[in-house]
LUMBAGU-455267 format. One record per residue: x, y, z of N, C-alpha, C in turn. Coordinates in steps of 0.001 Angstrom, whole numbers, padded with zeros to 6 digits, always signed. Layout:
N
XYZXYZXYZ
...
//
This chain:
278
-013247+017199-005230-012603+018111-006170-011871+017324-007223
-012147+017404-008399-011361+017348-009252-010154+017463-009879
-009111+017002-010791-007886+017222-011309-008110+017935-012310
-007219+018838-012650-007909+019741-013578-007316+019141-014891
-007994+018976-016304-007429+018749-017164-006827+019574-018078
-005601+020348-018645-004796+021134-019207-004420+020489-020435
-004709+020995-021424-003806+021080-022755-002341+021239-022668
-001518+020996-023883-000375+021472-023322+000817+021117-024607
+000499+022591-025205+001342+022827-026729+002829+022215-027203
+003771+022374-025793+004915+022178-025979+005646+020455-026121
+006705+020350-026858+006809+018914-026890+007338+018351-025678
+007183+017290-025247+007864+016472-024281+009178+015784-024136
+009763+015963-023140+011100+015428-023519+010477+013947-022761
+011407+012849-023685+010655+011391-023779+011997+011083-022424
+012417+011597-021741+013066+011210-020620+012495+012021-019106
+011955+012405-019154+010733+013097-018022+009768+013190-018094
+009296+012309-016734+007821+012159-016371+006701+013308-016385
+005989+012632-017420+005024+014038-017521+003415+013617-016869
+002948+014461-016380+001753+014303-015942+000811+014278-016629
+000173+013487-017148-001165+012843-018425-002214+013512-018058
-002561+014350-016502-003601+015385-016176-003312+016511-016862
-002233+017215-016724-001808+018547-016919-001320+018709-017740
+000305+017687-018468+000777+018002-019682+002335+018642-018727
+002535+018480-017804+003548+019417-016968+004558+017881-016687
+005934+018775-016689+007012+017604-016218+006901+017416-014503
+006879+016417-014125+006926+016280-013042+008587+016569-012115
+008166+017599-011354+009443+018217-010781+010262+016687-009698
+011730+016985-009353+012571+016022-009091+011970+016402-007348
+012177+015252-006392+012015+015032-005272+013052+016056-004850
+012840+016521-003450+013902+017740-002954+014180+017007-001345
+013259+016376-001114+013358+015829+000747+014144+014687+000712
+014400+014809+002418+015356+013488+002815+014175+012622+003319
+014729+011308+003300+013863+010412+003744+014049+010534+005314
+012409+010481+005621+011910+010408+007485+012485+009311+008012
+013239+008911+009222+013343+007812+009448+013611+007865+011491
+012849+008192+011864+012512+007841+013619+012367+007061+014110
+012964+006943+015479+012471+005608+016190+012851+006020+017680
+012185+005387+018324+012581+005505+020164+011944+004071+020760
+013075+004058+021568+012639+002718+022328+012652+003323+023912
+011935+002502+024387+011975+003013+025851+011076+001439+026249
+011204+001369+027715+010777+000143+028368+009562-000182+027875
+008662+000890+027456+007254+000732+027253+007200+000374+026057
+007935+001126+025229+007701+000906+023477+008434+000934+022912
+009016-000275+021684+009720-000001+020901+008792+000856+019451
+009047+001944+019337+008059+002866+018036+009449+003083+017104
+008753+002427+015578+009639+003456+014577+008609+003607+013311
+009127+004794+012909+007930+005544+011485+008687+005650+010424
+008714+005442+009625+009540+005960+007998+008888+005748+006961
+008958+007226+006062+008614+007759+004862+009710+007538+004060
+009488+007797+002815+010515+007916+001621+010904+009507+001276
+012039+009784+000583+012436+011504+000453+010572+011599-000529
+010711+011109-001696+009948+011763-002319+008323+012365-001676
+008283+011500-000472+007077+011882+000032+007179+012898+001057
+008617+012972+001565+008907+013742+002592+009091+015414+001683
+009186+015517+000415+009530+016538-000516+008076+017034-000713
+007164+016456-000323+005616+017414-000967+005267+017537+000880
+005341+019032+001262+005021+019559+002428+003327+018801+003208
+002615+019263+002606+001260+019033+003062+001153+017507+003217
+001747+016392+002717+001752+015057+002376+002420+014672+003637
+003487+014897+004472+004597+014771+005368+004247+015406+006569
+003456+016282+006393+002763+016786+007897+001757+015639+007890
+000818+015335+006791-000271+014174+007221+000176+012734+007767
+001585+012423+007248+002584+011730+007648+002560+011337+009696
+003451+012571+009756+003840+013054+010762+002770+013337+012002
+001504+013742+011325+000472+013470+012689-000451+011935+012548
-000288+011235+011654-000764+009557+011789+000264+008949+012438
+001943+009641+012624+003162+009204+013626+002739+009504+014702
+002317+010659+015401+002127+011077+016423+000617+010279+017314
-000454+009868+016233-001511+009449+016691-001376+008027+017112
-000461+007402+016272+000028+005985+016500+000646+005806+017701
+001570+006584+017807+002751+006492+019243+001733+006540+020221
+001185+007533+020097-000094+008084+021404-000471+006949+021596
-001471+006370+020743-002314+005048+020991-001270+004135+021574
-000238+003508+020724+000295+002778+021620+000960+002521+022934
+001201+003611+023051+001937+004266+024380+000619+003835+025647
-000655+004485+025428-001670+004206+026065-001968+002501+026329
-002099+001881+025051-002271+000366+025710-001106+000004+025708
+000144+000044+025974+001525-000280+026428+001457+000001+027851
+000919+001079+028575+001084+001752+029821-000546+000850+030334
-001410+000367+029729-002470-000433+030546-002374-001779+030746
-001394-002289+029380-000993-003507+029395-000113-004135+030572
+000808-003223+031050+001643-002711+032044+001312-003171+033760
+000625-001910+033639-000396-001980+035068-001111-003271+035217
-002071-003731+033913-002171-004906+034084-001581-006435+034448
-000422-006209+034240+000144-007389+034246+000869-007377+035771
+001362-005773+035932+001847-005247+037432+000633-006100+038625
-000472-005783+038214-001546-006026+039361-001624-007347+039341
-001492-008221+038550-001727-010105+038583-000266-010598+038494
+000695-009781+039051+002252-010285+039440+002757-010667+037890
+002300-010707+036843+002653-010901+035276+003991-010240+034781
+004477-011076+034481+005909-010016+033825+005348-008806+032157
+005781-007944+031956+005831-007193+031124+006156-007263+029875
+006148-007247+028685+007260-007160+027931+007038-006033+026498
+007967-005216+026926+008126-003985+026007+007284-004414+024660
+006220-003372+024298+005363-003462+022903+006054-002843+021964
+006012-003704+020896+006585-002892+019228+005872-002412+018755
+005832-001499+017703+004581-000670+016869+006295-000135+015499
+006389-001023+014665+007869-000365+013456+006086-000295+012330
+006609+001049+011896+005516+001276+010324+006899+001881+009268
+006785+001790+008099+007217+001922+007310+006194+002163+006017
+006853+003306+005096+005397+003504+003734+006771+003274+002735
+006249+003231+001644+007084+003143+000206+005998+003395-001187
+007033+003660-001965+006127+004713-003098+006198+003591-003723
+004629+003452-004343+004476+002591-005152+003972+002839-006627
+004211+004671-006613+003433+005246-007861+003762+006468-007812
+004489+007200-008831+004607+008803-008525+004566+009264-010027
+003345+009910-010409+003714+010651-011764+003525+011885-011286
+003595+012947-012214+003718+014630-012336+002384+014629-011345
+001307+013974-011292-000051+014477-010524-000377+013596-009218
+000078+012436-009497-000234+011364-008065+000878+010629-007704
+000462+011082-006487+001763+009807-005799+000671+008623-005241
+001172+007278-005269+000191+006387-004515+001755+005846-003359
+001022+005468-001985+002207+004743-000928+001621+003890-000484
+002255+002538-000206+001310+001488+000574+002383+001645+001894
+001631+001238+003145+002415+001184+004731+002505-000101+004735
+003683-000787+005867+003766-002097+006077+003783-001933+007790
+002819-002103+008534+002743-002462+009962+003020-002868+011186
+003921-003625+012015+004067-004615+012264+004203-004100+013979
+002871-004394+014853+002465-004413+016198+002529-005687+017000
+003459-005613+017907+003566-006377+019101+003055-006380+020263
+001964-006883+020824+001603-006291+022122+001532-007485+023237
+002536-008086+023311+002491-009543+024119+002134-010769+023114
+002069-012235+023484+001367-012719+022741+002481-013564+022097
+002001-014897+021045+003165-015550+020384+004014-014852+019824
+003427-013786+019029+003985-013231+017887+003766-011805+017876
+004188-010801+017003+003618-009673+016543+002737-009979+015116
+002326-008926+014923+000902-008904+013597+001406-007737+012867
+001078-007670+011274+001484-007419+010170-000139-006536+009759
+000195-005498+009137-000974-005012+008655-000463-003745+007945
-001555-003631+006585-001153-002652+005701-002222-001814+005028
-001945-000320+004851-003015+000405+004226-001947+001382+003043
-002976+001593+002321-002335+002239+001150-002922+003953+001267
-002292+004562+000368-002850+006157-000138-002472+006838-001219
-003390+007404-001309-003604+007991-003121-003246+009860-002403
-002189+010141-003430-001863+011807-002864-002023+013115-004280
-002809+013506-004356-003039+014546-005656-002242+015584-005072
-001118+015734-005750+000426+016417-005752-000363+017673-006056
-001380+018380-007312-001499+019767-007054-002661+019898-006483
-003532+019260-006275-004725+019750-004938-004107+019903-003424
-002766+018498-003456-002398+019053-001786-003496+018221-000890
-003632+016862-001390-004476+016390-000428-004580+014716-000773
-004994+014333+000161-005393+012951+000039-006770+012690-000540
-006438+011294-001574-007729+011120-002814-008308+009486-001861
-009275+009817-001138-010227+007799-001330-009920+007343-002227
-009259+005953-002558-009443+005376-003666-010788+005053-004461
-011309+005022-003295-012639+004575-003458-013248+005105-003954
-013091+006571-004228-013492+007667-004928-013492+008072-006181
-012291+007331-006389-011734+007583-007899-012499+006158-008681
-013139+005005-008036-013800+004242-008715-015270+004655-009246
-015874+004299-009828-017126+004165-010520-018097+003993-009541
-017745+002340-009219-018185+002203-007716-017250+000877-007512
-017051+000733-005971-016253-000286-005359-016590-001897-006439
-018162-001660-006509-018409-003234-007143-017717-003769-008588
-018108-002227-009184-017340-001913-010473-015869-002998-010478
-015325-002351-009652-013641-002231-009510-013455-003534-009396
-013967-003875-008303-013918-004946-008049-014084-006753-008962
-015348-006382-009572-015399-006979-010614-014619-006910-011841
-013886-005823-011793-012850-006134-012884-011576-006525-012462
-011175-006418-011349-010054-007235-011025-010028-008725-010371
-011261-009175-010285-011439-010060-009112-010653-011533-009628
-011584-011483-011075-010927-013428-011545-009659-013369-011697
-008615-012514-012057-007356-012288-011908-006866-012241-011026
-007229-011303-010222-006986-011818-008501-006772-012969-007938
-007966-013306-007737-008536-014939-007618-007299-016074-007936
-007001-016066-009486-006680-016839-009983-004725-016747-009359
-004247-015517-009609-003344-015490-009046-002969-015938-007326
-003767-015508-006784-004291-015744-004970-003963-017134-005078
-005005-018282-005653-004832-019180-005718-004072-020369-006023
-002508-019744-007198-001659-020147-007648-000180-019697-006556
-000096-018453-005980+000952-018528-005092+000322-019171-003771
-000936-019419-003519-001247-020404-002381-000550-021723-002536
-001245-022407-003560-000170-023390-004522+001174-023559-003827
+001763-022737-004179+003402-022834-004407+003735-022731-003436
+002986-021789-001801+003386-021939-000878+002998-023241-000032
+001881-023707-000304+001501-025143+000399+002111-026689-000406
+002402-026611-001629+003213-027639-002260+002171-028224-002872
+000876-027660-003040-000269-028338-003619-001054-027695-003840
-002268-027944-005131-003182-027302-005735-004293-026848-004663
-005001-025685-005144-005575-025453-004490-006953-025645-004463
-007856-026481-003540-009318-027351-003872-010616-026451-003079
-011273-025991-003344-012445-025031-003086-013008-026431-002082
-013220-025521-000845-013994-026730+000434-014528-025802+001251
-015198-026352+002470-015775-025080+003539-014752-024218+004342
-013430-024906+003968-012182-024002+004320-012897-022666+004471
-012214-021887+005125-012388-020303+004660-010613-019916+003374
-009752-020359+004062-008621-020423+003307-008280-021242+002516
-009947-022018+001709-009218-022306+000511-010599-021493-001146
-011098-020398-000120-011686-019246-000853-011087-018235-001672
-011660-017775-002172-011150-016629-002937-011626-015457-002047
-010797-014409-001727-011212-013458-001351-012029-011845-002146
-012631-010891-001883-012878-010025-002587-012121-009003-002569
-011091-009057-003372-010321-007721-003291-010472-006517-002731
-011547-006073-003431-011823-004704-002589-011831-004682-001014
-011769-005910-000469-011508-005758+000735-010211-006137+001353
-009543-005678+000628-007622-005768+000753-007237-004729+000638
-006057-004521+000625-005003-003433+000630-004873-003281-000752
-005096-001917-001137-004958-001551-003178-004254-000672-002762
-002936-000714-003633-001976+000344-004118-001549+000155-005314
-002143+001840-006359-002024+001853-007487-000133+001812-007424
-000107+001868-008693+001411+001251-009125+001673+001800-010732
+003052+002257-010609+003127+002583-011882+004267+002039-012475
+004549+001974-013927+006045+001059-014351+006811+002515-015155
+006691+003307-015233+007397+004463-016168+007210+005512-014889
+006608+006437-013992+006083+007537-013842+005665+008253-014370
+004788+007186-015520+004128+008383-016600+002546+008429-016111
+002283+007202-015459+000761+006892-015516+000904+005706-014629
-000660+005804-013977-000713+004446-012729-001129+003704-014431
-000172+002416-014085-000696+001265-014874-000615-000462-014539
-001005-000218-013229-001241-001577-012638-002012-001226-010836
-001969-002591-010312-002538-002771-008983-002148-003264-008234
-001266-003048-007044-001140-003771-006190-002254-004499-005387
-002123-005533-005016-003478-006253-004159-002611-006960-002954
-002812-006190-001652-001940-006778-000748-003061-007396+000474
-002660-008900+000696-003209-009750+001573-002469-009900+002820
-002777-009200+003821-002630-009794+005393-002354-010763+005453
-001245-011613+006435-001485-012391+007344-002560-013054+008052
-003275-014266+007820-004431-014839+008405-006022-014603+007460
-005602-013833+006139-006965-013471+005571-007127-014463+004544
-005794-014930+003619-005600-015873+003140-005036-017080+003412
-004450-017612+004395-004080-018312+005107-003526-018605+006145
-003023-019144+007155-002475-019694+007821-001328-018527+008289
-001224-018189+009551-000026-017083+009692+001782-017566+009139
+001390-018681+008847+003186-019443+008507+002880-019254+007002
+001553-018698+006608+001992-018431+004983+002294-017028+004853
+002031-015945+005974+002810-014500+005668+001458-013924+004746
+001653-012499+004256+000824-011766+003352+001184-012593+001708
+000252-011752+001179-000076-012295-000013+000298-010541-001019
+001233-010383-001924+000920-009377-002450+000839-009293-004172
-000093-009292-005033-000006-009506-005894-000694-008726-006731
+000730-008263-008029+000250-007302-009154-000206-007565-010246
-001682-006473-010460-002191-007047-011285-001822-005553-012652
-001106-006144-013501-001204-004635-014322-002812-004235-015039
-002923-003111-015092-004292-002559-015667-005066-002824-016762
-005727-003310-017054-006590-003482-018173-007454-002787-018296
-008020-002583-019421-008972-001739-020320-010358-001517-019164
-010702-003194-018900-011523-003111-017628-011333-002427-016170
-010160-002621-015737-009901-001645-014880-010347-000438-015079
-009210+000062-016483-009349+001649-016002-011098+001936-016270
-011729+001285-017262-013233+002073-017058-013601+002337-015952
-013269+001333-015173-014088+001028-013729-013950+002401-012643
-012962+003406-013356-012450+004652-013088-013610+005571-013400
-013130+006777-012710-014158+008058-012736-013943+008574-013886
-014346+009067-015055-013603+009982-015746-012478+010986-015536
-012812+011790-014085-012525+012655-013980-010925+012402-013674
-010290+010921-013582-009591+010585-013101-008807+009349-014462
-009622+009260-014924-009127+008238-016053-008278+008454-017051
-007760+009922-016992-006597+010296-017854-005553+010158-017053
-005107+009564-016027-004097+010089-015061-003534+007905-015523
-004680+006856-016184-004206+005799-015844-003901+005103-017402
-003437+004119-017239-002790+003875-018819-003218+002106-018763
-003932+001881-019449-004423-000009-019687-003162-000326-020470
-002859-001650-020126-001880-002449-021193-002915-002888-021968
-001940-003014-023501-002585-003510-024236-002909-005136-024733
-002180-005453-023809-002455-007387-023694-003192-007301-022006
-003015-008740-021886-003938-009170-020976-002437-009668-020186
-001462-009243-019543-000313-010384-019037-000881-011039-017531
-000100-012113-017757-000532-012774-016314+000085-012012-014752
-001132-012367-013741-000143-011303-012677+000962-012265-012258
+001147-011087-011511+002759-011245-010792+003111-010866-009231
+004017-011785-008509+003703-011180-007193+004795-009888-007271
+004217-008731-006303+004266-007349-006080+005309-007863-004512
+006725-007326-005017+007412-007424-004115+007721-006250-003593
+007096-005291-002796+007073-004335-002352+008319-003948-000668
+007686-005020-000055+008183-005412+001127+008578-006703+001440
+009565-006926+001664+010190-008317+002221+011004-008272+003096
+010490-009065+003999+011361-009748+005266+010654-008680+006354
+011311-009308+007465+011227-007893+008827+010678-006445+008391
+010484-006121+009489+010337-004221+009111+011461-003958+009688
+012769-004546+010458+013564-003713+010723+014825-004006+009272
+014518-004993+008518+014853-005000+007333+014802-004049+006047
+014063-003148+006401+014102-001985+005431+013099-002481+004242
+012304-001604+003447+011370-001696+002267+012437-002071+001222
+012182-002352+000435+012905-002445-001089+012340-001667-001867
+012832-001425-002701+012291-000164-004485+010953-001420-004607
+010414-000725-005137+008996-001829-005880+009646-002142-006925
+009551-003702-006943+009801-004239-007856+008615-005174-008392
+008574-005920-009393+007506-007171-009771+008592-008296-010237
+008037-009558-009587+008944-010395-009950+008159-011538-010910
//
């Protein structure tokens, strides 16, 4: 289904976000931010949304049963992990599952949220993992990103050497040295499209950039952490868009260099930060 495109006679006040689909001010957030957690021997579980996402009904129930499906699952291999370790005399130790989402895009028609992960289930460490979502505020539903592209290859190819090039320069800075193409796997370039994309906006007038968020272990070494880096939109981008969807996004008109997308930092029991770009 489509966004519907609307005309729209009246002038704009240049201090409220207007929706570039419709022509409509985008109404103020009304919800409190979600924020749950329970610990018990088996599981430490916590979930949190932001108000603005908790303020669009249909968005916060979809919320609220990916909370419920998560706990379930983990609860299940927490309680086998358990038994298991019960039966080979193994000591136990309580599994984490903390998720957290943050808005990384809200105009009058779309909200975009990326999640930040972080599952413990025995083991050196816990693991980090992130997915994003695209929310069409008047359909009342969740958009594939993937959907809204041309096609994945499209997309892909227009963000990739920027990608790339950025990927390769905070690798740099985190290893203290340039980065040399070898049979490494981590000293490759990866293909974006097979990362974490969360559109991003700088006004709430229009998505006009990309988040590109890298896992733990996809680009390097788990002591280098995720990789998250914004790429703002170009002309190439947005073609790489559906029509039906290409009024909702705004290209800069230079080419600027990316930037890392500081979305999340530190712990998850550290709390998200506002999106910022640094």
């Amino acid at each position: 289904m489509a966004i519907a495109v609307v005309g729209c006679s009246k002038p704009a006040d240049p201090d409220v976000p207007v929706n570039l689909m419709t022509g409509e001010p985008e109404p103020k957030a009304s919800g409190k931010p979600f924020d749950f957690r329970e610990k018990t021997a088996l599981l430490d579980f916590a979930y949190a949304y932001p108000a603005d996402a908790a303020a669009l009904p249909a968005l916060a129930a979809k919320l609220e049963g990916d909370m419920r499906d998560d706990k379930a699952d983990a609860l299940n291999i927490a309680r086998q992990d358990k038994q298991a370790r019960t039966d080979n005399g193994a000591p136990f130790r309580p599994h984490e599952m903390h998720s957290k989402w943050a808005v990384t895009a809200s105009t009058a028609g779309l909200m975009a949220l990326l999640q930040e992960k972080y599952v413990y289930a025995d083991g050196a460490h816990g693991m980090t993992t992130y997915k994003s979502l695209v929310w069409d505020k008047q359909g009342h539903r969740e958009i594939e990103l993937a959907a809204m592209m041309t096609s994945p290859d499209a997309f892909s190819t227009a963000v990739r050497d920027r990608f790339c090039e950025a990927l390769d320069a905070m690798r740099a800075q985190k290893r203290g040295a340039p980065v040399v193409r070898d049979d490494s796997a981590f000293s490759q370039c990866l293909d974006p499209i097979n990362q974490t994309l969360a559109l991003t906006s700088s006004d709430g007038r229009s998505i006009d950039g990309l988040a590109v968020v890298v896992a733990p272990y996809q680009a390097g070494p788990y002591a280098e952490g995720s990789y998250r880096i914004a790429l703002p939109a170009t002309p190439a981008m947005v073609n790489a868009i559906r029509p039906e969807y290409r009024r909702a996004f705004h290209a800069v008109a230079a080419d600027p260099p990316p930037k890392q997308a500081d979305y999340m930092i530190g712990p998850v029991d550290g709390g998200i930060k506002a999106p910022s770009i640094k």
